[in-house]
MARDODO-809962 format. One line per field, with one value per atom (N, C-alpha, C): residue number from 1; z, y, x. Coordinates in steps of 0.1 Angstrom, whole numbers, plus 5000, padded with zeros to 4 digits. Example, Ala and Ser with C-alpha at 12.3 -4.5 7.8 and 13.67 -1.06 7.14 Angstrom:
REM residues 2
num	(1; 1; 1; 2; 2; 2)
Z	(5078; 5078; 5078; 5071; 5071; 5079)
Y	(4943; 4955; 4967; 4978; 4989; 5000)
X	(5132; 5123; 5132; 5128; 5137; 5129)
//
This chain:
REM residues 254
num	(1; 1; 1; 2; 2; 2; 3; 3; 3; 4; 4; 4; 5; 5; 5; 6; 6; 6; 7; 7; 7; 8; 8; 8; 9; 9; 9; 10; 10; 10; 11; 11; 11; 12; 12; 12; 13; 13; 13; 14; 14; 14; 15; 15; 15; 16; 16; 16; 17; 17; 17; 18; 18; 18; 19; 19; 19; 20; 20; 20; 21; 21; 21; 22; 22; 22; 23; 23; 23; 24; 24; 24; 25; 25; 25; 26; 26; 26; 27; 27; 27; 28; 28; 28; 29; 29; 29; 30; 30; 30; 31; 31; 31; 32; 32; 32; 33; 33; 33; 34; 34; 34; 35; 35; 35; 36; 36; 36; 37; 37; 37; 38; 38; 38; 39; 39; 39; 40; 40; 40; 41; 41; 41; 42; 42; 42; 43; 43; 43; 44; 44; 44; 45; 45; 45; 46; 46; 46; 47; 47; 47; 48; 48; 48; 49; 49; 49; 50; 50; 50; 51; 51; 51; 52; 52; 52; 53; 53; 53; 54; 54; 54; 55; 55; 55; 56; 56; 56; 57; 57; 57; 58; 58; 58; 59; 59; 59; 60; 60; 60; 61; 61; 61; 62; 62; 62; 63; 63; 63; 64; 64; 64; 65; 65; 65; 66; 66; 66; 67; 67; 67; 68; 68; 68; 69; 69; 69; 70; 70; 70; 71; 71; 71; 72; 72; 72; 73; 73; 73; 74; 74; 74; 75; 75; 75; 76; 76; 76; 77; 77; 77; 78; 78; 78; 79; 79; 79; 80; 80; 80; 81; 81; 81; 82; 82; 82; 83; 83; 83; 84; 84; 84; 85; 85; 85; 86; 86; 86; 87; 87; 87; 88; 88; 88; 89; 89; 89; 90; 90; 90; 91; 91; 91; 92; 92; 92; 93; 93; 93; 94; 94; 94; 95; 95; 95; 96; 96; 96; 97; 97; 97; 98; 98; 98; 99; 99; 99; 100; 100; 100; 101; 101; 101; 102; 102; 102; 103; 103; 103; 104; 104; 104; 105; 105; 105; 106; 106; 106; 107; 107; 107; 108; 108; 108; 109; 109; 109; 110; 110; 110; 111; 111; 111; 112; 112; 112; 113; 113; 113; 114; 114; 114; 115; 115; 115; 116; 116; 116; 117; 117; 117; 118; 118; 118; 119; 119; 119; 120; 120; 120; 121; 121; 121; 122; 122; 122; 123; 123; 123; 124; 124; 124; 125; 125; 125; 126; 126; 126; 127; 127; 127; 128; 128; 128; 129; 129; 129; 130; 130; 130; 131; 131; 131; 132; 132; 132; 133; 133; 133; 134; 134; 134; 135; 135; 135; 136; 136; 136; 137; 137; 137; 138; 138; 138; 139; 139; 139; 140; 140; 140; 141; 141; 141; 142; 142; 142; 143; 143; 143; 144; 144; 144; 145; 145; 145; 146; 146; 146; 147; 147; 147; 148; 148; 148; 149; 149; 149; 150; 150; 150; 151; 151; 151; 152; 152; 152; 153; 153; 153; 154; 154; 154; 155; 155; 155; 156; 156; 156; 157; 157; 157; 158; 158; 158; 159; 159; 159; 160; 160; 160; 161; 161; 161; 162; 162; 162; 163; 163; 163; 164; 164; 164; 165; 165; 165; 166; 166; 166; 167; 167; 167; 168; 168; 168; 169; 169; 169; 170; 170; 170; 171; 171; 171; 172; 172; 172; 173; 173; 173; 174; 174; 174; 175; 175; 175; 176; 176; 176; 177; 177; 177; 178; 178; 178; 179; 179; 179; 180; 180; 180; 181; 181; 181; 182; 182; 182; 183; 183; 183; 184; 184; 184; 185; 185; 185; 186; 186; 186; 187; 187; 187; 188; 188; 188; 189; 189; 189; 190; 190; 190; 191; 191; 191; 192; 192; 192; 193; 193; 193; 194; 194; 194; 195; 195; 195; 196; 196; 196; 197; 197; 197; 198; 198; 198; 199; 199; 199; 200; 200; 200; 201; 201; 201; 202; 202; 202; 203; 203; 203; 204; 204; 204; 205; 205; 205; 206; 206; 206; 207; 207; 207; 208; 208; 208; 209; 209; 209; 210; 210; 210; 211; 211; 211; 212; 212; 212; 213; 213; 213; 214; 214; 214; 215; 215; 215; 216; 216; 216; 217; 217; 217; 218; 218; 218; 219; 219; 219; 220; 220; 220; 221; 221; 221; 222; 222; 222; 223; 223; 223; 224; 224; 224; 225; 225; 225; 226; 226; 226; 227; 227; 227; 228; 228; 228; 229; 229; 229; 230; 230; 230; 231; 231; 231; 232; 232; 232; 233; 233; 233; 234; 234; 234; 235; 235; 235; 236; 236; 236; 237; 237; 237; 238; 238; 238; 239; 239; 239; 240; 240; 240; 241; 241; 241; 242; 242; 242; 243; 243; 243; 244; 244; 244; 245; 245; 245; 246; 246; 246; 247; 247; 247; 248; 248; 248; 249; 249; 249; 250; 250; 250; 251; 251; 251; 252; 252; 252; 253; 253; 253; 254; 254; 254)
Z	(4035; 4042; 4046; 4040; 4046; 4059; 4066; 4086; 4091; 4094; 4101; 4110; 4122; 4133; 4130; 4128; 4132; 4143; 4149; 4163; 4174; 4189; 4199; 4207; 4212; 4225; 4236; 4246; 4258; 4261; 4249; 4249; 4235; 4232; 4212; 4205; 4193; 4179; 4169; 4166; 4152; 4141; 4130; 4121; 4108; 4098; 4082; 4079; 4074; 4070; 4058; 4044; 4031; 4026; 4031; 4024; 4029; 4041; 4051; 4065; 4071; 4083; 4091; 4103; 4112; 4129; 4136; 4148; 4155; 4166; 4171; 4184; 4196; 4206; 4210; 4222; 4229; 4243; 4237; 4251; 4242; 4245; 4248; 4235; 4231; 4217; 4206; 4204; 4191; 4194; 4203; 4208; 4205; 4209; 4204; 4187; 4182; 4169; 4157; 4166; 4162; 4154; 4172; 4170; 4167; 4171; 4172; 4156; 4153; 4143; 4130; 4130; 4116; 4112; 4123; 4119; 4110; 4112; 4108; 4120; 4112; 4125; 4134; 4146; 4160; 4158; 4154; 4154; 4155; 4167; 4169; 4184; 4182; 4197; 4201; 4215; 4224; 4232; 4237; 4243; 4257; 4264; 4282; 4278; 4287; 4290; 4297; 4308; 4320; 4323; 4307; 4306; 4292; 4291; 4276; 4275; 4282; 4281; 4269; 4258; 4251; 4250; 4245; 4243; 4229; 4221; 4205; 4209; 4204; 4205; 4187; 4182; 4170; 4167; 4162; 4163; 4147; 4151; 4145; 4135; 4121; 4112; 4116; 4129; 4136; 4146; 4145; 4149; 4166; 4173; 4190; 4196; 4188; 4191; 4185; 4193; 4196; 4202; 4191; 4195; 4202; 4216; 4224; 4224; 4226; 4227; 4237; 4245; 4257; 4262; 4258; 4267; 4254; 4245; 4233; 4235; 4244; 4242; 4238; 4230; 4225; 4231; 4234; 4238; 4233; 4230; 4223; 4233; 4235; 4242; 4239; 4242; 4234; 4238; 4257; 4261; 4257; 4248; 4236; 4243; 4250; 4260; 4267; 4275; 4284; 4280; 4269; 4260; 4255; 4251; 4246; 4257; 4270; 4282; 4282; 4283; 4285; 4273; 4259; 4250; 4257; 4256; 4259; 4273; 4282; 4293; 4289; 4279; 4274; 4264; 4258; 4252; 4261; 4274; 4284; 4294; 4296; 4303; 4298; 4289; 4277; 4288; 4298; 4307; 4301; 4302; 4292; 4307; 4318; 4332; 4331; 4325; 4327; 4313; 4303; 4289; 4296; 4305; 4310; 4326; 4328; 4338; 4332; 4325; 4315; 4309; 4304; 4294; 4310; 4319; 4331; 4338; 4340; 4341; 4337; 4320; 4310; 4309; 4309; 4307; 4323; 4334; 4345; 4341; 4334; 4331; 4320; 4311; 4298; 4294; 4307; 4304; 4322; 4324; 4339; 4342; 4331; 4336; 4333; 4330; 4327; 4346; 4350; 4361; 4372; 4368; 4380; 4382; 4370; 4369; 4375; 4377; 4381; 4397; 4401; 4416; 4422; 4411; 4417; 4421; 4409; 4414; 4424; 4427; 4443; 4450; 4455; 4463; 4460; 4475; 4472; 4463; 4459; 4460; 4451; 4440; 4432; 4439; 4451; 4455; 4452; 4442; 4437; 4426; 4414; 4401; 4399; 4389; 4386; 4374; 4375; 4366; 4369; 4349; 4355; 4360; 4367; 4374; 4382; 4389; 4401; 4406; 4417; 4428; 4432; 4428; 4434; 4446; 4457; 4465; 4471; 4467; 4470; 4465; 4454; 4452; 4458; 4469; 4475; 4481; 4481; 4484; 4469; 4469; 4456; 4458; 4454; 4457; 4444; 4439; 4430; 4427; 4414; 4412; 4418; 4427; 4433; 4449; 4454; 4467; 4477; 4468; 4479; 4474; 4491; 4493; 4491; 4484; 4481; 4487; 4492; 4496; 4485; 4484; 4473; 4478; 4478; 4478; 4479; 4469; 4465; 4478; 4485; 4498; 4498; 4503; 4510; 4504; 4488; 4483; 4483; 4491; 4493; 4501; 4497; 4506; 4516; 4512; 4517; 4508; 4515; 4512; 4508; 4524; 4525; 4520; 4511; 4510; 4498; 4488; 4476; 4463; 4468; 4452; 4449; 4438; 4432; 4430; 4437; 4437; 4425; 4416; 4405; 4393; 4394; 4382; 4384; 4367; 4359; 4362; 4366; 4372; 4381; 4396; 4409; 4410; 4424; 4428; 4425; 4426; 4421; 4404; 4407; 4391; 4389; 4373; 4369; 4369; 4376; 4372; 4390; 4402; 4414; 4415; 4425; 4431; 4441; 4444; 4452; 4461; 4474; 4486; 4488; 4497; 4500; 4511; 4513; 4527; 4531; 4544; 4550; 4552; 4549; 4552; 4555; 4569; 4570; 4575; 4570; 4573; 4582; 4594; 4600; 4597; 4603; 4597; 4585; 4591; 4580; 4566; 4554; 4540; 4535; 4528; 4523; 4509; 4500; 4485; 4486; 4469; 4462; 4451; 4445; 4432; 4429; 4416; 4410; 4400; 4395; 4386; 4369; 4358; 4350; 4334; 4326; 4310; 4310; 4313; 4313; 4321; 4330; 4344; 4357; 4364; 4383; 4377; 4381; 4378; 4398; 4398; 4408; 4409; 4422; 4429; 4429; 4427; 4438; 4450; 4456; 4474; 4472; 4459; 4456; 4455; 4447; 4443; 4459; 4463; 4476; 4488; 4489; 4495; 4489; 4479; 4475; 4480; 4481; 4483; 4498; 4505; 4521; 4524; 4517; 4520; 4515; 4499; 4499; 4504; 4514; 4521; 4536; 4541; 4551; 4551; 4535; 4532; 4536; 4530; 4531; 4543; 4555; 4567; 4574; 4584; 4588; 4598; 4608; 4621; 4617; 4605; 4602; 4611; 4615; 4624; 4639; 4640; 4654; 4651; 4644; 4633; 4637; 4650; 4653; 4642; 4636; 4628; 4616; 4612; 4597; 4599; 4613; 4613; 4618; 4625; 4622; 4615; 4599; 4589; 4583; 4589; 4582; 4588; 4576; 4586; 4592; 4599; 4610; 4602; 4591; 4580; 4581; 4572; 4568; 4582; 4590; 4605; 4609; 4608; 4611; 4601; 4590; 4586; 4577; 4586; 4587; 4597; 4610; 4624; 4619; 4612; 4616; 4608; 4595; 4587; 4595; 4602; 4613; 4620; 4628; 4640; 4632; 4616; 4611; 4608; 4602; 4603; 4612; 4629; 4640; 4644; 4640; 4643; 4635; 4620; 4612; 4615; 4623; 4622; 4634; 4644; 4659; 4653)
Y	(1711; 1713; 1700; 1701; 1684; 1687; 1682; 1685; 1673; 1670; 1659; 1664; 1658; 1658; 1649; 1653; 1647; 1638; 1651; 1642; 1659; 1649; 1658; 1658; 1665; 1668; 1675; 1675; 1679; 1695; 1704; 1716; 1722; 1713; 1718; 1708; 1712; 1698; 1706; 1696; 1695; 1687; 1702; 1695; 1699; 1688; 1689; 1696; 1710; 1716; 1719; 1712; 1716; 1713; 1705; 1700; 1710; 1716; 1728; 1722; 1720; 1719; 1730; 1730; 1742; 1737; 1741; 1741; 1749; 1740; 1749; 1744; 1757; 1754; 1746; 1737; 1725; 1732; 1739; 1748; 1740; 1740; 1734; 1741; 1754; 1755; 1749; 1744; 1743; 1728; 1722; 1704; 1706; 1712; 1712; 1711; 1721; 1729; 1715; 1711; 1697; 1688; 1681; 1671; 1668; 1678; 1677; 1681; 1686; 1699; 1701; 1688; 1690; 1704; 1709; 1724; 1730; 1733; 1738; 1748; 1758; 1769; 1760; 1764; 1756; 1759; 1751; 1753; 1743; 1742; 1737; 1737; 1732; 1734; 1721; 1724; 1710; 1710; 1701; 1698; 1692; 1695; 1688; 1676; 1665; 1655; 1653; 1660; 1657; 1665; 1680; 1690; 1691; 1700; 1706; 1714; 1723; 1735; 1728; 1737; 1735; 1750; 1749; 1763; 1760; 1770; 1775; 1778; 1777; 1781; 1787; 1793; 1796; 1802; 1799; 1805; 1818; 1826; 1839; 1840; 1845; 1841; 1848; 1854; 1854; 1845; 1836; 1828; 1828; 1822; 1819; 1833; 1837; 1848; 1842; 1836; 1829; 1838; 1835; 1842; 1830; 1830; 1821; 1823; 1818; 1814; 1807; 1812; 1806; 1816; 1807; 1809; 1821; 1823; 1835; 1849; 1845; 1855; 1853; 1859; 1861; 1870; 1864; 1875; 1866; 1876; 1872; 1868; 1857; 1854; 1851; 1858; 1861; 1850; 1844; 1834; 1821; 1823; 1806; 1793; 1796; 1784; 1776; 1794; 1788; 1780; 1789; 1784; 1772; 1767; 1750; 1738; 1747; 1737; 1733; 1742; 1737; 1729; 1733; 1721; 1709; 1709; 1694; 1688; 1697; 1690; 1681; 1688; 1682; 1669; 1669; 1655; 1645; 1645; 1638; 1634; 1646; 1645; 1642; 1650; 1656; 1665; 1672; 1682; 1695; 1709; 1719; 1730; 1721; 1731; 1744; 1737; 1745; 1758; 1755; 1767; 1773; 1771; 1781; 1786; 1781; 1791; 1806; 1795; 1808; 1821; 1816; 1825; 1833; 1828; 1835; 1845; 1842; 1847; 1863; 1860; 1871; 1879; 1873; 1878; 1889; 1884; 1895; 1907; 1906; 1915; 1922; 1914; 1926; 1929; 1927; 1934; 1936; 1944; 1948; 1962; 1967; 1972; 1969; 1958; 1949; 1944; 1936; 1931; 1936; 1949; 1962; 1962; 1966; 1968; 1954; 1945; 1931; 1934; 1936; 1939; 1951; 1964; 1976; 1964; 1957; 1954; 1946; 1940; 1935; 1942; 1959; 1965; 1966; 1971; 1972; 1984; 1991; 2009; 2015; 2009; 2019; 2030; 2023; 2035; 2036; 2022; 2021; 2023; 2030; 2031; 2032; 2017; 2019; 2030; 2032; 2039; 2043; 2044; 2051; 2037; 2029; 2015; 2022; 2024; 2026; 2025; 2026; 2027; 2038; 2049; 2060; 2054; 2059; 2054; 2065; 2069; 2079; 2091; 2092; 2104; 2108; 2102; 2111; 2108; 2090; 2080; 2080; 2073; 2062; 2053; 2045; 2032; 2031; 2031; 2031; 2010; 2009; 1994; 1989; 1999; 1994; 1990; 2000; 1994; 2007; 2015; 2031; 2040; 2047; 2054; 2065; 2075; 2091; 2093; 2109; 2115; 2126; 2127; 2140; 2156; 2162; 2174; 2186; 2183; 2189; 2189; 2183; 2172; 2189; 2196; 2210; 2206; 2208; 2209; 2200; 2187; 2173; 2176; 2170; 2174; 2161; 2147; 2134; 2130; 2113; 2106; 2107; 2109; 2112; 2122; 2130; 2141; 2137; 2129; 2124; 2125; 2134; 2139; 2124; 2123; 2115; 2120; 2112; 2119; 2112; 2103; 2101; 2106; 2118; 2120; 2133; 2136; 2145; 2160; 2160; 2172; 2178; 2169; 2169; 2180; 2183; 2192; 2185; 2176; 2168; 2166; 2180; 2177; 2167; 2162; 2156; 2157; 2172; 2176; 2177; 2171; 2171; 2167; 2171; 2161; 2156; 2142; 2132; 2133; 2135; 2135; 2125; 2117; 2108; 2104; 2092; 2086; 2072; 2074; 2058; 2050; 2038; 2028; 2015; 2011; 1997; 1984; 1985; 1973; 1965; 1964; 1950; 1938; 1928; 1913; 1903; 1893; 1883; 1888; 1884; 1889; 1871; 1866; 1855; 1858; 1844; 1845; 1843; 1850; 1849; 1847; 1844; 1844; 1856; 1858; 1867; 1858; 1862; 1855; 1869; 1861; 1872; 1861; 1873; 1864; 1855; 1851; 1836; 1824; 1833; 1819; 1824; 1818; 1821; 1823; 1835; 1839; 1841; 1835; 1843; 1855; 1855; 1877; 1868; 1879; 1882; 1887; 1885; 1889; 1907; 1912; 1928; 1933; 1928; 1925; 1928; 1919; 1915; 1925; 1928; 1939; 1954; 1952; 1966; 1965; 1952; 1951; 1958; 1949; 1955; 1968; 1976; 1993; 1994; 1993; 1996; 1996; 1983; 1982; 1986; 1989; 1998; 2014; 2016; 2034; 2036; 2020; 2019; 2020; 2014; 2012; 2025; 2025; 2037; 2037; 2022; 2022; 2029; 2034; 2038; 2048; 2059; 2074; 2064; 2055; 2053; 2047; 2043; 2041; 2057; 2057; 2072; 2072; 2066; 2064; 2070; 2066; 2067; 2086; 2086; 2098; 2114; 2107; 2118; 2128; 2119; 2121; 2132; 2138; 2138; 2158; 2166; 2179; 2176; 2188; 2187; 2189; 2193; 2193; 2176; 2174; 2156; 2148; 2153; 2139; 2144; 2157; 2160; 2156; 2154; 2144; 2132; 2127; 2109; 2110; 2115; 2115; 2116; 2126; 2130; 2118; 2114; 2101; 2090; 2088; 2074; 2075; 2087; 2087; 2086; 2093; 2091; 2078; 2070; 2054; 2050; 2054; 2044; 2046; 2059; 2062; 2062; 2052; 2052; 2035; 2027; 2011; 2010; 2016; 2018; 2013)
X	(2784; 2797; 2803; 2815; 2820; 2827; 2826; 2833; 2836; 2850; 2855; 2865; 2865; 2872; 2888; 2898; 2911; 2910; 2912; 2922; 2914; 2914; 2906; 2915; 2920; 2926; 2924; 2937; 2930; 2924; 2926; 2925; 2920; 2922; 2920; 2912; 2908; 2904; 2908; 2915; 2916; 2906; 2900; 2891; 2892; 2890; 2892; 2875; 2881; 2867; 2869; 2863; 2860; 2870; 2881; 2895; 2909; 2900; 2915; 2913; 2925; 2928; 2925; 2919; 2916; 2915; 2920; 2924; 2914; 2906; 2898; 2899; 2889; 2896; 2882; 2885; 2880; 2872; 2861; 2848; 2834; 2829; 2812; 2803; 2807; 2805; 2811; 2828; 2832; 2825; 2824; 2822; 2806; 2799; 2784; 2779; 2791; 2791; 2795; 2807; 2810; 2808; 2805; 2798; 2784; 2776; 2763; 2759; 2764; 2757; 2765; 2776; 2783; 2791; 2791; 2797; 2788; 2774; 2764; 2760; 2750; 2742; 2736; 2736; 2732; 2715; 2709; 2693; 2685; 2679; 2670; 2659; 2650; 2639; 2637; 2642; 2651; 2631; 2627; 2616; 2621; 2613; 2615; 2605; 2616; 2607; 2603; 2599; 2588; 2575; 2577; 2566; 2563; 2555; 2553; 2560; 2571; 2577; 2590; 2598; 2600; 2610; 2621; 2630; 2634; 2637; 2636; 2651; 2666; 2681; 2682; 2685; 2687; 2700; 2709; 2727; 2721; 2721; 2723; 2734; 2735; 2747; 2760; 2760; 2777; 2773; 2786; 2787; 2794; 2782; 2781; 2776; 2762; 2754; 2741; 2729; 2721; 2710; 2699; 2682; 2682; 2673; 2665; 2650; 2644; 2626; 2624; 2616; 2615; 2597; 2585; 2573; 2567; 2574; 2572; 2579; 2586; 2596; 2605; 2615; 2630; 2637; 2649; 2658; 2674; 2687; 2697; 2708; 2715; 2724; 2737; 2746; 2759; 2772; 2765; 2779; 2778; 2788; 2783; 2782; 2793; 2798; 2787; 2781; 2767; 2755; 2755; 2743; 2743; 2757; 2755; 2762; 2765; 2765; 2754; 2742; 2732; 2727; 2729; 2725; 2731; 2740; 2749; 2741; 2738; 2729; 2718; 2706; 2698; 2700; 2711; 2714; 2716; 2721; 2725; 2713; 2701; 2690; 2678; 2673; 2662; 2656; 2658; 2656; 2660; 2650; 2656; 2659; 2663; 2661; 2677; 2688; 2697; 2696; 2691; 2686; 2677; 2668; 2657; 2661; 2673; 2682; 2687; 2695; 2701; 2694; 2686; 2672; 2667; 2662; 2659; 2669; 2681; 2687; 2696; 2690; 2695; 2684; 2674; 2658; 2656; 2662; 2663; 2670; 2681; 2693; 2686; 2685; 2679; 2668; 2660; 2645; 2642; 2651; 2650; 2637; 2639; 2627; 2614; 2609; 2596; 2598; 2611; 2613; 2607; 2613; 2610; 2594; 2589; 2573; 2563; 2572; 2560; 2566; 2578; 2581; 2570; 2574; 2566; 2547; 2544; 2531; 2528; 2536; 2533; 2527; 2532; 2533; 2511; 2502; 2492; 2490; 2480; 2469; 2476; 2489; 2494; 2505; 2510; 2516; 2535; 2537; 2546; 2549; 2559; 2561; 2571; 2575; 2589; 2588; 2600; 2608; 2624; 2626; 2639; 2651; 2646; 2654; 2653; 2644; 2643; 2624; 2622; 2615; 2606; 2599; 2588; 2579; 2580; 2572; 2566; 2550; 2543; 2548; 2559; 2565; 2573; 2576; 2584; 2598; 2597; 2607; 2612; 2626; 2629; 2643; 2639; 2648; 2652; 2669; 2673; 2676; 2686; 2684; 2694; 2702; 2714; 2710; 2699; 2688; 2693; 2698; 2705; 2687; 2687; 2674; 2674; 2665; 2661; 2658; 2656; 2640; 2641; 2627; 2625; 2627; 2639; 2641; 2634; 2618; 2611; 2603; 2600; 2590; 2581; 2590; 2580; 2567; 2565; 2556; 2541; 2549; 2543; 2527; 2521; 2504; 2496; 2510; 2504; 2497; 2499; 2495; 2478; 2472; 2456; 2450; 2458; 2448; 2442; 2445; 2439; 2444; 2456; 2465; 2474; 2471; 2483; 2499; 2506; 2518; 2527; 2520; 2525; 2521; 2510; 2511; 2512; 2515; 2526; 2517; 2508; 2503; 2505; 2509; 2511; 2521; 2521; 2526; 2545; 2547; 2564; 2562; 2572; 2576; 2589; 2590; 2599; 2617; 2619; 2631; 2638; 2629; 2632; 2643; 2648; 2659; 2659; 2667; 2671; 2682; 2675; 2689; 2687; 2700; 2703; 2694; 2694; 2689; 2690; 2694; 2699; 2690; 2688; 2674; 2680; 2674; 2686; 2673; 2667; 2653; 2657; 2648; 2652; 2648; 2655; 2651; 2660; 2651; 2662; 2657; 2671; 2664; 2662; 2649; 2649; 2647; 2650; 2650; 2638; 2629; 2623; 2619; 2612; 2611; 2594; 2590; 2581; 2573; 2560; 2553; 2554; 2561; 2567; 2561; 2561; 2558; 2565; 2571; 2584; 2582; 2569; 2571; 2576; 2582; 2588; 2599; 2603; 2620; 2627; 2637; 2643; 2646; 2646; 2652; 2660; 2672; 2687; 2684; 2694; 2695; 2692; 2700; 2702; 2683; 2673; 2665; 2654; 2658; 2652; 2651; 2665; 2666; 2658; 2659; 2653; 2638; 2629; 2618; 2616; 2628; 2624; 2622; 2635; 2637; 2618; 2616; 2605; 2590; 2594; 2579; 2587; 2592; 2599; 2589; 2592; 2589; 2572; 2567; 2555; 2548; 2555; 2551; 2548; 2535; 2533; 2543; 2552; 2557; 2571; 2567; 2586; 2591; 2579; 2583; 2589; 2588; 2597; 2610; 2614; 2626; 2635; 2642; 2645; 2657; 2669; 2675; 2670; 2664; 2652; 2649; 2638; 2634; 2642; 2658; 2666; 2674; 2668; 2679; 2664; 2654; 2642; 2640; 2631; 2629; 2617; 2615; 2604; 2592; 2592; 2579; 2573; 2585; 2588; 2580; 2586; 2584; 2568; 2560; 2554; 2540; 2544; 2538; 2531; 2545; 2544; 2536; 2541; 2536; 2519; 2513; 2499; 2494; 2501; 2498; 2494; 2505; 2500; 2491; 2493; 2483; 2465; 2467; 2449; 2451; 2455; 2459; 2451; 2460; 2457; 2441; 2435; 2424; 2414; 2418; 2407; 2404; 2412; 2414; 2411; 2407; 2399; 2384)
//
């Protein structure tokens, strides 16, 4: 392909492609695509100079829709712009820090429920399962991906925590077709950022993220029954036992 640049301006380029004039606009892809690349598919695997870590960019045959590799995962990134800001970073740095923002960033978004499943594992004993995008906690809580609180409708049926039944599986007395009432949860305390250990490496939480963690180790906590807030919105089944939950708690840790 023969590719020459005219004339660049402050919004545009003008370029001779194959013996036609073509007008293109002046964003971080047509200048990557350009200059860098001859007006060729954007492909190549840019290396960090201060690690071994290494990202794979491959422009896909529509053009400014880009497979990424990053740690042996792939996933497809569609904002052209972003994608070869960050090339253009690494020509200027040989740092691949802003491509493996990016990639992290999209990789929270479009594999959110892998996300979810390394959050639910934090929690200790299995008493978390994501699903759904959302949150199960002992069956009977659920924290959706937006960080708004359930209770399970079903609860009557509930036997506790202690008695030994699994309240996540498909046997249990909570079937799959329960429903979700509402419920207010307002965690005290400062919320701080975090980040998670995921196939990719340290990814950051969002604040959104974060908070969901709190509500969920809130549900976990046995001190929740004094939470008069929490335990208003609750029947006298429900509070009766949390109530006996704690109290064998406080009297098994004597």
């Amino acid at each position: 392909m023969t590719f020459q640049i005219i004339s660049e301006r402050e919004t545009t380029l003008l370029v001779l492609e194959n013996g036609k004039i073509k007008q293109l606009s002046k964003d971080f892809y047509n200048l990557i695509k350009v200059k860098r690349f001859n007006g060729e598919r954007i492909i190549q695997t840019f290396k960090d100079k201060d690690s071994d870590d290494e990202i794979e960019v491959q422009e896909t045959f529509n053009k400014g829709i880009f497979n990424v590799k990053y740690k042996n995962t792939i996933i497809q990134l569609r904002d052209r712009n972003v994608v070869c800001g960050g090339i253009e970073n690494w020509y200027q740095t040989n740092d691949i820090n802003k491509m493996v923002e990016t990639f992290q960033e999209q990789y929270r978004i479009q594999e959110e429920t892998k996300v979810f499943q390394y959050m639910a594992n934090l929690f200790p004993d299995k008493r978390v399962v994501a699903k759904d995008r959302a949150f199960i906690v002992d069956g009977l809580w659920k924290i959706d991906n937006q960080g708004t609180a359930y209770i399970n409708s079903a609860w009557s049926k509930y036997q506790g925590i202690r008695t030994g039944v699994d309240p996540h599986n498909a046997d249990s007395k909570l079937k799959e077709d329960n429903k979700w009432k509402f419920l207010c949860i307002v965690p005290d305390g400062k919320i701080y950022a975090t980040s998670i250990q995921t196939e990719i490496g340290e990814i950051k939480l969002t604040k959104e993220d974060v908070v969901i963690l709190a509500k969920v180790g809130f549900l976990l906590d046995p001190k929740k029954i004094f939470d008069s807030v929490f335990m208003n919105q609750l029947t006298k089944k429900v509070k009766k036992v949390l109530t006996d939950e704690y109290n064998a708690q406080v009297k098994e840790n004597k």
